[in-house]
Backbone as a ProteinNet text record, in pm:
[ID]
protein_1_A
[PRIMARY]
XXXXXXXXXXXXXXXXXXXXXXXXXXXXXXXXXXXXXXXXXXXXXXXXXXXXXXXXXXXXXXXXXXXXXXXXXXXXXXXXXXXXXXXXXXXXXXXXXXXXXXXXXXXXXXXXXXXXXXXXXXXXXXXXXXXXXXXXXXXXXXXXXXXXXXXXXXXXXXXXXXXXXXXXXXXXXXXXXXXXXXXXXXXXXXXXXXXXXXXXXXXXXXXXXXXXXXXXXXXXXXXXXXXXXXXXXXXXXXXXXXXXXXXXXXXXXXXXXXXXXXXXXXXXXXXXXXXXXXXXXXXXXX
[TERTIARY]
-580.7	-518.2	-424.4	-430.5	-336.7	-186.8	-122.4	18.6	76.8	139	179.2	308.8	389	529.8	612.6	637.5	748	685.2	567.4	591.9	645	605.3	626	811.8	868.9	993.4	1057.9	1051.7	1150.2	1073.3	1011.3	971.8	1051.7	1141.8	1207.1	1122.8	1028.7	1003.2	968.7	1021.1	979.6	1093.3	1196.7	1235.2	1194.4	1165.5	1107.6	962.2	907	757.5	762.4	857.6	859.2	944.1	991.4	1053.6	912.7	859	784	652	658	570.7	615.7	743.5	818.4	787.1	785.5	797.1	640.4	504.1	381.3	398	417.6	426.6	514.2	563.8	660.1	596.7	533.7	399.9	330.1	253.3	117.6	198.1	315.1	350.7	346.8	402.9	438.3	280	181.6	53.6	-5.8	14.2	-51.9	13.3	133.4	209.6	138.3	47.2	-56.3	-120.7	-175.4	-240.5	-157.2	-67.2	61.9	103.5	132.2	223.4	148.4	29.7	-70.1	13.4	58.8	103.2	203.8	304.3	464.2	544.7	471.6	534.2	489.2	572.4	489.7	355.7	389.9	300	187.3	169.1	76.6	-30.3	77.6	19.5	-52.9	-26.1	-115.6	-197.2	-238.4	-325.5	-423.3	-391.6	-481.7	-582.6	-461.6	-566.6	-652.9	-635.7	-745.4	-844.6	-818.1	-913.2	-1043.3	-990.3	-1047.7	-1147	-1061.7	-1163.5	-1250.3	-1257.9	-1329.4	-1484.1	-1411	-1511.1	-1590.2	-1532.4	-1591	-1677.3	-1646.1	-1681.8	-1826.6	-1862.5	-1895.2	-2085.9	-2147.9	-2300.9	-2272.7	-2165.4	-2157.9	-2128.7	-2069.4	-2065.5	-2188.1	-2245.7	-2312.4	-2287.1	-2190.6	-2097.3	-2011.7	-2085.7	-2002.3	-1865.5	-1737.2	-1602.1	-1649.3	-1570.2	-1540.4	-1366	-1359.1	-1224.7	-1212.7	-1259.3	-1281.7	-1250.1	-1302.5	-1315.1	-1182.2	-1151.9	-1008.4	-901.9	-838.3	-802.3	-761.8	-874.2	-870.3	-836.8	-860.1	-796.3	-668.5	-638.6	-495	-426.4	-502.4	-377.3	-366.8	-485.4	-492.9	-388.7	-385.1	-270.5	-126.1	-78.8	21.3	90.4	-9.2	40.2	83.2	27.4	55.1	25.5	74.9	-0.4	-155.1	-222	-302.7	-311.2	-222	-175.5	-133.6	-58.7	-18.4	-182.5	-238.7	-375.1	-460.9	-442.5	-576.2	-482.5	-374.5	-303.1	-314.3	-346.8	-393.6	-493.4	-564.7	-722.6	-746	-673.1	-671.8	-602.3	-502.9	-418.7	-534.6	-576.8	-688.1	-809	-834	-951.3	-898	-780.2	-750.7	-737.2	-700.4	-655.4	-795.3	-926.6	-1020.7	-1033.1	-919	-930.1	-1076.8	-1105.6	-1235.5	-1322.2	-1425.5	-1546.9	-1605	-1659.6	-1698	-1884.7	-1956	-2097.9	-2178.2	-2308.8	-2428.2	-2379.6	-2379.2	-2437.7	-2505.2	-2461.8	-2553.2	-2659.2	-2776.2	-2885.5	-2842.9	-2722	-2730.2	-2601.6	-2596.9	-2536.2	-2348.4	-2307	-2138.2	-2072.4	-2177.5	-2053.1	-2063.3	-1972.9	-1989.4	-1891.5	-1966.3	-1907.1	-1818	-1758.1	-1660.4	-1709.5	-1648.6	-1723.8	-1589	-1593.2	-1476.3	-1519.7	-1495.3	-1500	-1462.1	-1545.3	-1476	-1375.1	-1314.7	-1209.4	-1088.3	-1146.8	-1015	-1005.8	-1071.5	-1071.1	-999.1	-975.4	-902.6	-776.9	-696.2	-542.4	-565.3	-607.3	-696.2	-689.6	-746	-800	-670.9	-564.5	-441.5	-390.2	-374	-296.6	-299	-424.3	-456.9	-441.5	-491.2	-459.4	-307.7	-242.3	-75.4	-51.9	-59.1	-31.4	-111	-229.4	-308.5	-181.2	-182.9	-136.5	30.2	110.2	211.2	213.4	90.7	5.7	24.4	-53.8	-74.3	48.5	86.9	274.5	326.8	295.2	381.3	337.1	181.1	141.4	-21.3	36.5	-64.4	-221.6	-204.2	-358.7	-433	-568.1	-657.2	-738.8	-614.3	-681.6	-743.5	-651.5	-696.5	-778.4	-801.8	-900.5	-1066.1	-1042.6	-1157.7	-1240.7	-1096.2	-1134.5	-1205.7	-1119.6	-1204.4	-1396.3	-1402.9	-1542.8	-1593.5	-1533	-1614.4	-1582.1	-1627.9	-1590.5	-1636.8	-1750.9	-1829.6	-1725.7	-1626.7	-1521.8	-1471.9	-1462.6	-1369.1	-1415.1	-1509.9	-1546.2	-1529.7	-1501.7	-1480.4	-1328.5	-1295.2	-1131.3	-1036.6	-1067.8	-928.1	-973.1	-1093.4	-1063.6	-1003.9	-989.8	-904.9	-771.4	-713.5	-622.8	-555	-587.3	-569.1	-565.8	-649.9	-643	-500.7	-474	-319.8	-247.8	-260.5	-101.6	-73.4	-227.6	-214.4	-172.2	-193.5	-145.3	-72.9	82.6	96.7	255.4	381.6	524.5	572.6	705.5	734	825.4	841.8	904	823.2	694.1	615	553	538.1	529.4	629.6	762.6	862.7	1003.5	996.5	1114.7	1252.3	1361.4	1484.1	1596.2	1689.5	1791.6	1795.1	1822.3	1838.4	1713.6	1606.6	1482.6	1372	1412.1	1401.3	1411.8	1508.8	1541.8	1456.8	1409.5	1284.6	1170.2	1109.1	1044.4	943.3	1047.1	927.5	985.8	1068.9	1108.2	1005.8	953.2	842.2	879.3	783.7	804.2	893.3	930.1	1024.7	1008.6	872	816.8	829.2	831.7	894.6	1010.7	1117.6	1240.4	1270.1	1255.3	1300.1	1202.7	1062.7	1028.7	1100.5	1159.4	1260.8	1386.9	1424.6	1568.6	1547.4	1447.4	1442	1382	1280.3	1237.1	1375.3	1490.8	1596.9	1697.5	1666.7	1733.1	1740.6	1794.6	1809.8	1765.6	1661.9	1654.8	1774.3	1805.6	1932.7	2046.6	2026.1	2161.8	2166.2	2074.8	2012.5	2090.7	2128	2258.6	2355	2371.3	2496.9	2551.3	2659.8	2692	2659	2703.5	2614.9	2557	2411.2	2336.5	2301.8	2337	2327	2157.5	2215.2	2027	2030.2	1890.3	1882	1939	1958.4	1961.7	2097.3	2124.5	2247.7	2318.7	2199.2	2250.6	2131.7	2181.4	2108.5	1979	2061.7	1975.3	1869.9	1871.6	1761.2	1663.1	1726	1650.1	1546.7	1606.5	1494.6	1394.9	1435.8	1360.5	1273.5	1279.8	1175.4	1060.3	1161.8	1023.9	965.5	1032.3	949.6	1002.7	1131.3	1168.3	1327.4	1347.3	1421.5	1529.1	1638	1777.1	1901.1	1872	1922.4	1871.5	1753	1739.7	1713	1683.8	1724.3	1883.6	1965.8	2115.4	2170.5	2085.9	2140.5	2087	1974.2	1910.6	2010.3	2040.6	2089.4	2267.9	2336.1	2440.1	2455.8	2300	2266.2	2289.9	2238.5	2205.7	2390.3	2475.9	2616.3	2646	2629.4	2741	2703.4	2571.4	2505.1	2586.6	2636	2687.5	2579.7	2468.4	2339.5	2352	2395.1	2372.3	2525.2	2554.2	2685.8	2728.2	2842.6	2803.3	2903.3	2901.3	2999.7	3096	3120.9	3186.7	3180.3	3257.7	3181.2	3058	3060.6	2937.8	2829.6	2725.3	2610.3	2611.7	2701.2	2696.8	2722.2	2707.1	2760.4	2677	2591.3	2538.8	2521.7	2402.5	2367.8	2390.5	2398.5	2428	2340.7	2261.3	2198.1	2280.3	2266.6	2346.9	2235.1	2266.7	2206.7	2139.5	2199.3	2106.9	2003.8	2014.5	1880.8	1804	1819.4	1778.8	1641.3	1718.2	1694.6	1568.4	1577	1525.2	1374.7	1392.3	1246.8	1162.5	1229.1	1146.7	1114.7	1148.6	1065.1	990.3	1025.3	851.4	747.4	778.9	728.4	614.1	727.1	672.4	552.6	576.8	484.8	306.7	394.5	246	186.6	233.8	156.9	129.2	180.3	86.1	-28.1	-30	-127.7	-268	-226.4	-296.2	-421.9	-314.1	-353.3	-415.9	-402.2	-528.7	-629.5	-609.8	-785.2	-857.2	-770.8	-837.8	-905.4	-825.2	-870.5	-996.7	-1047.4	-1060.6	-1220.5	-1202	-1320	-1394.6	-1312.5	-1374	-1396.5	-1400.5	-1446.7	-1599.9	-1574.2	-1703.6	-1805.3	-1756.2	-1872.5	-1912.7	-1863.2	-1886.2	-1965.5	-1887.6	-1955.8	-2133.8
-1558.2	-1434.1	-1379.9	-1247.3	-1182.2	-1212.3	-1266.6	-1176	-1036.4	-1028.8	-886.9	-871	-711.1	-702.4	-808.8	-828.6	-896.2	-1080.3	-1072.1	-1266.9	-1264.2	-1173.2	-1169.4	-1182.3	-1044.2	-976.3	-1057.6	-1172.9	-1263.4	-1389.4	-1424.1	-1565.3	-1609.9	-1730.2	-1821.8	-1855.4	-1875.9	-1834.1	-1722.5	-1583.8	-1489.8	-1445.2	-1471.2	-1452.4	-1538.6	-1636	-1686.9	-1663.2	-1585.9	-1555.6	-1439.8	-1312.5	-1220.6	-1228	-1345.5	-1338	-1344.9	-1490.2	-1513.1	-1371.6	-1313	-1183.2	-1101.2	-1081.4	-976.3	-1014.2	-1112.8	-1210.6	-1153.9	-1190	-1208.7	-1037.4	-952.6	-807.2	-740	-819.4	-824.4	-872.6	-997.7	-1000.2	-961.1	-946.4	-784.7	-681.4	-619.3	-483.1	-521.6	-637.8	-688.9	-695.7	-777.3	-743.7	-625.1	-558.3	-421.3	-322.7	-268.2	-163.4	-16.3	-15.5	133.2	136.5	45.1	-31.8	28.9	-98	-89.8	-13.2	107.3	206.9	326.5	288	377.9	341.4	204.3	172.1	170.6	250.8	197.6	345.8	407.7	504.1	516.6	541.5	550.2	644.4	764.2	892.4	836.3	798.8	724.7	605	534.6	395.9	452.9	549.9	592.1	702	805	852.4	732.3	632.3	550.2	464.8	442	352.9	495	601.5	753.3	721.5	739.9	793.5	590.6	526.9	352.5	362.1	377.8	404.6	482	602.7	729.8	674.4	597.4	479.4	398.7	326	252.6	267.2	374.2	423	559.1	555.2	672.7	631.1	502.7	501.2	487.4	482.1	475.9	634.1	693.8	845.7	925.8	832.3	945.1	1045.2	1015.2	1090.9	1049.3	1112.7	1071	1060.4	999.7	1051.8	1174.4	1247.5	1382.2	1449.3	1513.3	1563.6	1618.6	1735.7	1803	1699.9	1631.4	1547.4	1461	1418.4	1342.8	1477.1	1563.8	1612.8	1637.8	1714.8	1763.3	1640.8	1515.2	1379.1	1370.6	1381	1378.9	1454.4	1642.6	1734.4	1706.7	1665.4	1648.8	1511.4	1445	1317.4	1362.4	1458.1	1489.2	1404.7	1362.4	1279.1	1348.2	1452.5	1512.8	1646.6	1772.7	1867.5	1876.5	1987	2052.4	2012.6	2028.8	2044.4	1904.8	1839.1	1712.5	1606	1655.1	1537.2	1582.7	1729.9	1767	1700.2	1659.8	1593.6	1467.8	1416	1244.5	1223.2	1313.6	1305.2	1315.1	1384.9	1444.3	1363.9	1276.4	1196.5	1079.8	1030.1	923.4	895.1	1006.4	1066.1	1028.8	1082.7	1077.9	958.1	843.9	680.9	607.6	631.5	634.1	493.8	547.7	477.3	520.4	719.2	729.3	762.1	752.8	836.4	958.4	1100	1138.3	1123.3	1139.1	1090.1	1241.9	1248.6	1328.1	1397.9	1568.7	1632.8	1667.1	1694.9	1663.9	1768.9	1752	1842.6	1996.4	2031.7	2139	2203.8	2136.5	2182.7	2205.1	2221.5	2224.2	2107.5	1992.4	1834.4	1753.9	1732.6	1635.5	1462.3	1379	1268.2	1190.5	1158.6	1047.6	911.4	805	684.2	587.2	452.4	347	199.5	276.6	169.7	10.3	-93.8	-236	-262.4	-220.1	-250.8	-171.4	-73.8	-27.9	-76.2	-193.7	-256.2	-370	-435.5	-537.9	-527.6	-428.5	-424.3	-435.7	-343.4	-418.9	-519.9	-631.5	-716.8	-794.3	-783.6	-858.2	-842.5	-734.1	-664.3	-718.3	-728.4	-815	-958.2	-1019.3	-1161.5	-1208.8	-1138.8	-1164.6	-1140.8	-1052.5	-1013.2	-1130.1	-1162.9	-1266.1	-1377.6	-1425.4	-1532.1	-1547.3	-1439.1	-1443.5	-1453.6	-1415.6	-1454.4	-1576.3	-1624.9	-1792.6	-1867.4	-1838	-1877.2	-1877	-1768.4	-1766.7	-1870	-1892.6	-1987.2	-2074	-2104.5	-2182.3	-2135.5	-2017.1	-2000.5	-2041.2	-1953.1	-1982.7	-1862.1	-1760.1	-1570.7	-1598.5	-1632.8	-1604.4	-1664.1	-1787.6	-1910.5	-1774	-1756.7	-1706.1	-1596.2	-1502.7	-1347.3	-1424.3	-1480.9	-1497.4	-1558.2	-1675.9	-1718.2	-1596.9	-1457	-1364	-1197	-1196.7	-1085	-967.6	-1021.3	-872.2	-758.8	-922.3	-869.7	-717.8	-707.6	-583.9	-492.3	-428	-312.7	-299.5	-390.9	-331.2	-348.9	-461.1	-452.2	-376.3	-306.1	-211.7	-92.5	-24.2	92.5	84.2	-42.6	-46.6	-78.3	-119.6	-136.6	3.2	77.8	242.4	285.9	230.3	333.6	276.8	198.1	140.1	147.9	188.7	222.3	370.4	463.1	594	600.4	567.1	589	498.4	476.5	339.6	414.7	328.1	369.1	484.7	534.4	616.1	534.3	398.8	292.1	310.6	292.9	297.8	391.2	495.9	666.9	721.8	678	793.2	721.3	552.3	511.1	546	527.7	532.1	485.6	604.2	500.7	494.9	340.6	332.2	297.4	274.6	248.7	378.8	472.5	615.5	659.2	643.2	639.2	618.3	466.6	419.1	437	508.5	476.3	606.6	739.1	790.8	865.1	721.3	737.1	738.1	745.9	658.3	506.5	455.9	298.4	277.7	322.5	263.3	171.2	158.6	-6.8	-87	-88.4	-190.4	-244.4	-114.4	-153.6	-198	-214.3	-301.4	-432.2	-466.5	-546.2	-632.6	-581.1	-671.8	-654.6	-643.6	-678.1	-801	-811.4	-873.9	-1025.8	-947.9	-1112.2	-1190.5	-1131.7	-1227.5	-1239.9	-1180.8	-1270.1	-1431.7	-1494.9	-1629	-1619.9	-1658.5	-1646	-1740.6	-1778.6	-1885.7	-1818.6	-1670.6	-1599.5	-1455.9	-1483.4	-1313.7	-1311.6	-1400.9	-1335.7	-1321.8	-1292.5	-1243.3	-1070.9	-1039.1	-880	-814.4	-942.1	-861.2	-983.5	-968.2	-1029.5	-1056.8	-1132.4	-1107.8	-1144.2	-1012.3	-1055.3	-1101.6	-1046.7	-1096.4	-1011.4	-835.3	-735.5	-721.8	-762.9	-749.4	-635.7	-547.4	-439.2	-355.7	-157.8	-27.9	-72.1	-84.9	-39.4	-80.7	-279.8	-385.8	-368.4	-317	-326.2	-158.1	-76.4	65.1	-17.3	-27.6	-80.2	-142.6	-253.6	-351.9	-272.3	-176.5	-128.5	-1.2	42.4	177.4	297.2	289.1	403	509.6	614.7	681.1	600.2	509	497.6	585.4	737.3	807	819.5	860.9	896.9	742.2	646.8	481.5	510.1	535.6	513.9	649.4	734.4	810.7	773.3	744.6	688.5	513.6	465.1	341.6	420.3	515.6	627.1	599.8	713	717.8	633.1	503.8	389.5	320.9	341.3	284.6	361.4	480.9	587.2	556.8	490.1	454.5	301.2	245.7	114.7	27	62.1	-73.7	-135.8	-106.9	-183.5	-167	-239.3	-269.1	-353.8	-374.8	-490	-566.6	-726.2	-808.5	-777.5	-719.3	-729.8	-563.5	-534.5	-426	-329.2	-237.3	-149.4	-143.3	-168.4	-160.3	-278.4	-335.5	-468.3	-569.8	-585.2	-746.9	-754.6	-870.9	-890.5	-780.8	-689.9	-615.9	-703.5	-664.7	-679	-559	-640.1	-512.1	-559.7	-475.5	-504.6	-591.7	-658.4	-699.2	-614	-465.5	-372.6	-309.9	-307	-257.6	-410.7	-532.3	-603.6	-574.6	-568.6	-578.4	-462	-350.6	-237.6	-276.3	-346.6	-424.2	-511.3	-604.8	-683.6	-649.1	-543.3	-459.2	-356.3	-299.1	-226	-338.6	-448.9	-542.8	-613.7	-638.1	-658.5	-607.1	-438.8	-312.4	-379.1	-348.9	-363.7	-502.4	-628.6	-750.2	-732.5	-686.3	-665.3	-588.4	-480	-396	-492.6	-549.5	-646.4	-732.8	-805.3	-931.7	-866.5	-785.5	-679.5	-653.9	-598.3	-538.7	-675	-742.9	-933	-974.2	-953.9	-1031.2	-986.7	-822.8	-740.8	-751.4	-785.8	-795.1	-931.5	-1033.6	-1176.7	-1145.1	-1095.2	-1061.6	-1013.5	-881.3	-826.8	-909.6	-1005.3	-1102.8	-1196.7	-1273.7	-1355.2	-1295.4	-1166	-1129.9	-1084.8
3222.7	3269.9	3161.6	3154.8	3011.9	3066.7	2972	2992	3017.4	3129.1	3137.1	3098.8	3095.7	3006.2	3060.3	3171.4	3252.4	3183.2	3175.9	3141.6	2996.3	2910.8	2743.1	2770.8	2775.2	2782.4	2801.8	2921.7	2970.7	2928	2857.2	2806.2	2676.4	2719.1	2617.4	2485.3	2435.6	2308.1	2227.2	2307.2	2239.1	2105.1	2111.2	1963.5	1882.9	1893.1	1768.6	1743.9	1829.8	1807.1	1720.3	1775.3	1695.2	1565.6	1576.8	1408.8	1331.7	1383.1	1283.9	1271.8	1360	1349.5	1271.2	1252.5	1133	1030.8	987.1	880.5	820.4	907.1	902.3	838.4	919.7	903	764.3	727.5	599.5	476	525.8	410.8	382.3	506.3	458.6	369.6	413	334.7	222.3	176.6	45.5	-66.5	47.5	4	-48.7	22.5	19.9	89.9	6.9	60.8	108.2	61.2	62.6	200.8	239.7	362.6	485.2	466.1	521	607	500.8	550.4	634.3	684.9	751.4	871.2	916.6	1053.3	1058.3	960.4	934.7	996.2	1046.5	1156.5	1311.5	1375.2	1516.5	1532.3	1459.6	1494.9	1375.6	1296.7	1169.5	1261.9	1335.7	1361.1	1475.5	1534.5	1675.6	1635	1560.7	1469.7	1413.8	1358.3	1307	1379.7	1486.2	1651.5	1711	1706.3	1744	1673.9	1529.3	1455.6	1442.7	1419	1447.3	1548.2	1694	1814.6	1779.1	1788.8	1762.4	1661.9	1546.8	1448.7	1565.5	1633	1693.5	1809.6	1884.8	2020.7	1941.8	1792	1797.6	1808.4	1874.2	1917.9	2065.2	2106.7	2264.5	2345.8	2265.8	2252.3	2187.8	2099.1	2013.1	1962.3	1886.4	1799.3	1769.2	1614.3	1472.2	1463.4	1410.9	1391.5	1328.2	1280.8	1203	1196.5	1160.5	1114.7	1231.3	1286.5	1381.8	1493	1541.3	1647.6	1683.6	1543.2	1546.7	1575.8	1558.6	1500.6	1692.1	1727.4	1901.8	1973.2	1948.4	2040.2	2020.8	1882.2	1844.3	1948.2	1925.3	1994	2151.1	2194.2	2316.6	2363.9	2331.3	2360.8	2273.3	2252.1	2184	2088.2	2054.3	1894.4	1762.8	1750.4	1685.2	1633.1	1602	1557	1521	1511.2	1412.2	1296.4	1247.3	1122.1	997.8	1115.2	1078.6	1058.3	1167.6	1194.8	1092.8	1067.6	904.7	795.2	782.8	629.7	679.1	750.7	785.9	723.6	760.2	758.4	567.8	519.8	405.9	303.3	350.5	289.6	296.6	427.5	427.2	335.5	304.2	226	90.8	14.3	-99.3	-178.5	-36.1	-57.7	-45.4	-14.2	4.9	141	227.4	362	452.2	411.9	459.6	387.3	399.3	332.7	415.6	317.4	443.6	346.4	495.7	470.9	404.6	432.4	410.3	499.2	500.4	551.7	704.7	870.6	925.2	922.3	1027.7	1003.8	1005.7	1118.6	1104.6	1038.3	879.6	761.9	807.9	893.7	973.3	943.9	1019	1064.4	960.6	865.2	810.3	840.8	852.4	951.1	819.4	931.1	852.3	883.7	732.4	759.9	738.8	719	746.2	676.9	501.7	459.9	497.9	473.2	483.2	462	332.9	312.2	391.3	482.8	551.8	705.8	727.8	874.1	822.2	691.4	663.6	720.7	664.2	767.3	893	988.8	1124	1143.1	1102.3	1183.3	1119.5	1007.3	986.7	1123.9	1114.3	1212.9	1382.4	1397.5	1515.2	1529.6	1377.8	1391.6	1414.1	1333.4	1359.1	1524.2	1603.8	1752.3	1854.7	1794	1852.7	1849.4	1731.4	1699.7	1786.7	1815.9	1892.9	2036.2	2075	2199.3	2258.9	2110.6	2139.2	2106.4	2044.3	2056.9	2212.6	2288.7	2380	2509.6	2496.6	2594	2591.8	2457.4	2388.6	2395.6	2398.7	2402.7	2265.9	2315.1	2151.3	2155.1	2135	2118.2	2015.5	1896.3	1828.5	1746.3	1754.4	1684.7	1762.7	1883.8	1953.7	1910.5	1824	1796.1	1630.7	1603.4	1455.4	1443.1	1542.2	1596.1	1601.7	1692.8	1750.9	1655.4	1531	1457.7	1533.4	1556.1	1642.2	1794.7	1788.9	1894.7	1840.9	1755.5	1700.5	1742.6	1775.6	1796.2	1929.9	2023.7	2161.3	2194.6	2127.5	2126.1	2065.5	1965	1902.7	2029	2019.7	2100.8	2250	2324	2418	2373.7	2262.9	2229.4	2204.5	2165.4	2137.7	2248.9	2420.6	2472.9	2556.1	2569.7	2603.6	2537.6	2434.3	2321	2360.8	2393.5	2360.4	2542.4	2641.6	2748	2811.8	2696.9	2712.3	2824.2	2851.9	2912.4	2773.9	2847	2723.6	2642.1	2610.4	2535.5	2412.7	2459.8	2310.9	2255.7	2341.6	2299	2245.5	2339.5	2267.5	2269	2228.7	2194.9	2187.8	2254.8	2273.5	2178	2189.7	2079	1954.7	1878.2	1749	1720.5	1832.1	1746.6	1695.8	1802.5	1786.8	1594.2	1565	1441	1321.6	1335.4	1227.6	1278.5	1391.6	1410.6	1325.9	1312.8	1271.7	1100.3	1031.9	918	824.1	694.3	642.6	603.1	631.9	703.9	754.7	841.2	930.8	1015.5	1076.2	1114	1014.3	904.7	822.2	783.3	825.6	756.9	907.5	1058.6	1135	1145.5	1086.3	1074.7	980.5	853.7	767.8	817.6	903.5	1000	1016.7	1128.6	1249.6	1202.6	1078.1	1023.7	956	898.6	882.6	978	1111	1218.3	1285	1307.1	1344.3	1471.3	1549.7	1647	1742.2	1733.2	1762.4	1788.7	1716.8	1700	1793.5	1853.4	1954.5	2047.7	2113.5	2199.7	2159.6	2014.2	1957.5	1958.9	1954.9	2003	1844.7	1750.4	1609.3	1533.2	1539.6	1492.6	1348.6	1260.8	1117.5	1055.2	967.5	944	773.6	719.5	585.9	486.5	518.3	433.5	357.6	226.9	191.8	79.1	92.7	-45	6.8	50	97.6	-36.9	-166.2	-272.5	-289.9	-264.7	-309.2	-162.9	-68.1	51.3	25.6	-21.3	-42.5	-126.5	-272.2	-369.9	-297.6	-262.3	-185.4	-100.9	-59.4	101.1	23.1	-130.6	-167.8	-92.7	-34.5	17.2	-90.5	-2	-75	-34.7	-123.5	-42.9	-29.8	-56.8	29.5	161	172	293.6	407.8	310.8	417	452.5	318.7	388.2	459.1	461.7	597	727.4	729.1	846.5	917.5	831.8	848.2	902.3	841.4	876.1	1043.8	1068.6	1204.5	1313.5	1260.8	1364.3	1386.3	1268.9	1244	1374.2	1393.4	1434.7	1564.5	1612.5	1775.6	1787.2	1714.1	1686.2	1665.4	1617.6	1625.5	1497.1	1401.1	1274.7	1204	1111.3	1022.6	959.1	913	789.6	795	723.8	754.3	703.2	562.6	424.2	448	294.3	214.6	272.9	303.2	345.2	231	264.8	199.7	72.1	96.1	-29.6	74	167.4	223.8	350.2	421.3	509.6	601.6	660.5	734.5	886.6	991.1	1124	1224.2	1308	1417	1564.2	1643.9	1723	1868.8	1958.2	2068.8	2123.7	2130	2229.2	2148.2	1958	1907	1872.9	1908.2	1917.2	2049.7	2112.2	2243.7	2287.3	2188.4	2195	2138.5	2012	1934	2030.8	2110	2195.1	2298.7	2349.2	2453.1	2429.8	2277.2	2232.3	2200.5	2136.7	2104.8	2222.4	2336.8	2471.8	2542.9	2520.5	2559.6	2508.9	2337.6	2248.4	2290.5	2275.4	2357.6	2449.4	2584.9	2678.3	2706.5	2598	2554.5	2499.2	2415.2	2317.2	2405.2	2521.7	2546.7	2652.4	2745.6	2872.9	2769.1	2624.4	2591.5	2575.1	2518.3	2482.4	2588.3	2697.6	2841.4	2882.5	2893.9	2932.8	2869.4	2672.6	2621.4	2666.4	2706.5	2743.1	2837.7	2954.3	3086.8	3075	2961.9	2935.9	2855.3	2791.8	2705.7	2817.2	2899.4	2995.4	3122.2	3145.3	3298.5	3306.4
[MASK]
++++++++++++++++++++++++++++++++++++++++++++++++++++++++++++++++++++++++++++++++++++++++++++++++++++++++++++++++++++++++++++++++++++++++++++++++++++++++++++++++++++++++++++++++++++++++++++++++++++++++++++++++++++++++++++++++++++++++++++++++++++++++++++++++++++++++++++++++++++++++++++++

């Protein structure tokens, strides 16, 4: 049976599951920052689960992805503009995340395709969430999903369709998480919070993490550290983040309630995860 929000949210090993998930998520960027940063915004990371499905669902539909096609799912789930979803599409293209194919017969559609190498972040992406799964109650998601590659194609597009009609926690985040969420990478710069949190130390009112200098922490993630240290400004003035010492030179600090804010989007997305998981083993078995 999947975990639902309420067993994740309130289960005693979940900070140390999601550390070590920050951590996992901190490496990939480090791997392959380009990758990466497709999922390192909210409105990016849910554009990317559209346009994936759309890949995957397109012989059960009979029909191709296309620009066009993504573009109207997007506006229709208010993810994002017109406008914004043709510079996805266009930015995607340039990084050669897509290909577009031949021509169809009647000279208009030309389809989009999904190179191999751009399901690799994917299936990181899944193995890490699997793997916190099985952290939380010993399963074997993910030993299972790897046996079953062919799984992928029926599992991300339910995974998309629970992110995309998911609470408004993970649509439209609250607070200081509001903030990074639709910074560029800003899923990263609270994934490197949280991975140098102590889990030991979470019921603390300020939690010390790993980040000890605005400057070495932009550098690292590839961002502007102006616009990190106004954003980081922001989150001071909500009281979620601050520093032991010295501002911006001495131990960073998040506070319990943007703590608190991560493991219940966190929560959302696993229970998201572990229903399409459940959901696809039902359908292989039944």
């Amino acid at each position: 049976m999947a975990l639902n929000f309420e067993d994740i949210v309130g289960h005693p090993a979940l900070n140390a599951a999601v550390q070590a998930q920050a951590r996992a998520m901190q490496q990939a960027y480090e791997g392959n920052p380009r990758a990466s940063s497709v999922f390192a915004t909210q409105q990016r990371w849910l554009m990317a689960h559209i346009g994936l499905a759309l890949h995957f669902r397109r012989d059960y539909y009979r029909k191709e992805l296309t620009a066009a096609r993504f573009v109207d799912v997007t506006v229709q789930h208010a993810v994002a503009s017109r406008n914004t979803a043709h510079a996805f599409i266009k930015e995607m293209r340039h990084y050669d995340f897509i290909e577009v194919g031949p021509m169809a017969d009647d000279g208009r559609i030309r389809p989009l395709h999904l190179p191999a190498i751009t399901l690799e972040p994917l299936i990181g992406w899944i193995h890490m969430h699997l793997s916190t799964l099985d952290a939380l109650d010993g399963g074997s998601r993910l030993e299972t999903f790897q046996a079953r590659p062919q799984m992928l194609a029926r599992l991300q597009p339910l995974i998309a369709d629970g992110l995309i009609s998911s609470v408004p926690v993970m649509r439209e985040p609250q607070q200081t998480f509001s903030l990074f969420t639709w910074l560029n990478n800003g899923g990263v710069v609270m994934d490197w919070l949280i991975a140098g949190v102590d889990p030991q130390n979470a019921g603390q009112e300020r939690i010390p993490t790993g980040v000890l200098s605005i400057g070495d922490f932009s550098r690292r993630l590839k961002l502007s550290r102006t616009h990190l240290a106004r954003k980081l400004r922001d989150a001071e003035v909500l009281g979620s983040v601050g520093w032991l010492g010295q501002r911006g030179h001495s131990v960073m600090w998040i506070s319990k309630e943007f703590y608190g804010e991560y493991l219940t989007a966190q929560a959302v997305k696993l229970a998201i995860i572990d229903s399409a998981f459940a959901a696809c083993m039902e359908q292989a078995t039944g």
